[in-house]
C-alpha positions in Angstrom: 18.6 2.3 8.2 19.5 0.8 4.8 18.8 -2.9 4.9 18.0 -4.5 1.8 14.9 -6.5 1.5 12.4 -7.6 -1.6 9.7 -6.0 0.2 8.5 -2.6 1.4 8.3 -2.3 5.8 5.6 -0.1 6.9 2.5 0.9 6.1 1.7 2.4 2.0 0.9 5.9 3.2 1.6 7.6 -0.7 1.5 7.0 -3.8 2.6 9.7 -7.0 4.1 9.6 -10.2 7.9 11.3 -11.0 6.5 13.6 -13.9 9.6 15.6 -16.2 8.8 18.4 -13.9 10.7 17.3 -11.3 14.1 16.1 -12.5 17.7 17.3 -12.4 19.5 18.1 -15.7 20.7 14.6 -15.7 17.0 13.6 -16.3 16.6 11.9 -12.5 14.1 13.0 -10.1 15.5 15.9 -7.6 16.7 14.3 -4.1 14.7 17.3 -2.9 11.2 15.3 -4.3 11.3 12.6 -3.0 12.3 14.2 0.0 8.9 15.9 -0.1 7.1 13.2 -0.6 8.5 11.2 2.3 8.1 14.5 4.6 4.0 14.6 3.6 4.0 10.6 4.2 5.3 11.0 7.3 3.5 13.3 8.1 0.4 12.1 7.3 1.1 8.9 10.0 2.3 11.6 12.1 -1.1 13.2 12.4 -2.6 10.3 12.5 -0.8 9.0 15.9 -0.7 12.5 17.5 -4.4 12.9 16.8 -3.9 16.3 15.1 -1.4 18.6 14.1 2.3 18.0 13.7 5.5 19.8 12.2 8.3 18.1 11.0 11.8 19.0 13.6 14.3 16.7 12.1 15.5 14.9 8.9 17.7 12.2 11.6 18.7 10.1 8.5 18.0 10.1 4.7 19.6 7.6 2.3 19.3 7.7 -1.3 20.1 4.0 -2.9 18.9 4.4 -5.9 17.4 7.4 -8.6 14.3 7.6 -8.9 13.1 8.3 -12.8 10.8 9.7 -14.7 7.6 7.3 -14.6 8.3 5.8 -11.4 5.6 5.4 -9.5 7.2 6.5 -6.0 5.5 4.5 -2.9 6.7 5.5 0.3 5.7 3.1 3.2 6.0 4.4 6.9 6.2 2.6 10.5 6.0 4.7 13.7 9.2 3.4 15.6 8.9 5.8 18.7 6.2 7.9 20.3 7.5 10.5 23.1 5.8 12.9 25.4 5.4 15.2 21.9 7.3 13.5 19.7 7.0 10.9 16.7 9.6 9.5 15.5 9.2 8.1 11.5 10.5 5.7 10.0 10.2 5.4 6.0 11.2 3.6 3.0 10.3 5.0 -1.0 10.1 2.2 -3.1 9.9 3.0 -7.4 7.4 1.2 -9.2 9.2 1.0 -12.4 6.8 1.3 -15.5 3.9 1.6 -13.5 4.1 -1.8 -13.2 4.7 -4.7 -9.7 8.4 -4.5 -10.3 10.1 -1.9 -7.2 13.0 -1.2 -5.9 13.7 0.7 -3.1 15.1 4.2 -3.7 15.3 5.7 -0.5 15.0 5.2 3.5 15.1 7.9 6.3 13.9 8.9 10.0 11.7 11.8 10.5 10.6 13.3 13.7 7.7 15.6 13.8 6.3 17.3 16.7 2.5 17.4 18.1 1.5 21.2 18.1 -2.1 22.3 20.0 -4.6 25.0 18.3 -2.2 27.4 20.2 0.9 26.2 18.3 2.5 25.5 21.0 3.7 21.7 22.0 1.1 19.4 23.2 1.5 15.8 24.8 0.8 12.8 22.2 -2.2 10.5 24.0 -1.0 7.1 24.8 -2.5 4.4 22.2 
């Protein structure tokens, strides 16, 4: 999935700010993070697809290009790439504002694949769009 490119794919989904909290003793943000974060943004498109509830099944790829520090405004943008019987299939890029300001790089791409659950928590088919 790492493809360089001056601009972000996908839809803005989040927005946060790397706070001191969350960094390693090297003073970069935790993998683990922005892992997070990328998890609730694709989650949120997720739910927003199935129509409901999701879960997240599989990390299927995760690539870390650059750290992510301290005062980064992390945006992670997502694109639904494939939509199965109960399935979703995420892709994602996190891009770092750095100093709050228009200059980003990107950080970190991945695939994420959630799964449409019913009130019952069991699997339930994703309606066609």
């Amino acid at each position: 999935m790492t493809k360089s490119s001056t601009e972000p794919k996908g839809t803005l989904t989040i927005r946060t700010l790397a706070m001191p909290a969350d960094t390693n003793p090297s003073g970069d943000i935790f993998g683990g993070w922005v892992m997070s974060q990328m998890d609730i943004a694709g989650s949120i498109a997720a739910v927003e697809r199935a129509g409901g509830r999701v879960v997240t099944v599989a990390v299927e790829a995760m690539t870390f290009i650059s750290p992510v520090k301290v005062g980064d405004v992390l945006c992670v943008y997502t694109t639904i790439e494939r939509v199965g019987t109960t399935s979703i299939s995420v892709a994602m890029e996190a891009w770092a504002r750095r100093n709050r300001l228009a200059d980003r790089v990107k950080v970190t791409d991945g695939r994420f694949v959630y799964v449409a659950l019913g009130e019952d928590g069991n699997k339930r088919p994703i309606p066609r769009a």
